[in-house]
Structure formats: structure tokens, C-alpha cells
N, C-alpha and C positions, 0 to 999 in steps of 0.2 A: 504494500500500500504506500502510495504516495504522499511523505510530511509533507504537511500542510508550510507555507511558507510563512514566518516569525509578520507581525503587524507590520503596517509601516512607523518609522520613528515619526516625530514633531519634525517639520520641515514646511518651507513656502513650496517645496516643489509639488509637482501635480503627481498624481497618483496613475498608477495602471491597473487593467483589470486584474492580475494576479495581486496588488495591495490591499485594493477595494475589498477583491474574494477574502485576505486576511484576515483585514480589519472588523467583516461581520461573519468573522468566520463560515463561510458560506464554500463550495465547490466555486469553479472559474466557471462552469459553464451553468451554474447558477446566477452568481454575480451578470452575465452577460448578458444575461435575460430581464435582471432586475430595472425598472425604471427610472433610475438614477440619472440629474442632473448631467451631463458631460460636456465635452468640447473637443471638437476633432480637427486634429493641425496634423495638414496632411492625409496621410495613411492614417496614420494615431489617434486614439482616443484615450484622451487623458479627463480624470476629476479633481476638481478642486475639493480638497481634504475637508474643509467648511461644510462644502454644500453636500458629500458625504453622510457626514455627523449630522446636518440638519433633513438629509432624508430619512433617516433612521431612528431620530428623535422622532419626527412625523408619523411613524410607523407604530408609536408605542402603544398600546392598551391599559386602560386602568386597570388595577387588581378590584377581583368582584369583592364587596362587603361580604365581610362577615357575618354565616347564615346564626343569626341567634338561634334555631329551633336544634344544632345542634351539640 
């Protein structure tokens, strides 16, 4: 089985889909799928790490309350 590749560090640079896949810990040909802000220069498609973080924050779910009946 293939390790999973380590996060990306804190950096200004733009990210690839193998950091993206790190970062939510996800498969690469998940992440590829996923509808994630990008920008493509050239060939490449690169993210900015922000807008990353604020799709994923977007994504999040409340935890349900606590059933008092049990």
C-alpha cells in the first residue's frame, strides 16, 4: 500500500493535488474530484492553501445534541 504523503508545511506557495489529497487526508483521485476552489497556470493546477482551509471549514457539520431520553 501506498504512504500517504506527510501535509503540506505553512508556506505562501500554492499547493498540488497530491498536498490538497494530504492535507484532508483524502486518496489523489478523491481530492480531484472534490470541488475545491483552484487556478490553473498553464498545464497546472495549483490551490491556494486559504481557500483550501476555507472549503473544508464550509464542509463542516454541527454535532447533533444530546439525546436527553438516553
Amino acid at each position: 500500500m501506498d504512504k500517504m504523503p506527510d501535509p503540506p508545511r505553512e508556506s505562501n506557495a500554492l499547493w498540488t493535488y497530491t498536498q490538497v489529497a494530504a492535507f484532508l487526508h483524502v486518496s489523489l483521485s478523491t481530492a480531484k474530484r472534490l470541488p475545491i476552489p483552484r487556478v490553473k497556470i498553464d498545464h497546472s493546477v495549483r490551490f491556494f492553501p486559504e481557500r483550501v482551509r476555507d472549503w473544508a471549514a464550509s464542509r463542516s457539520i454541527p454535532r447533533l445534541p444530546e439525546d436527553p431520553n438516553v
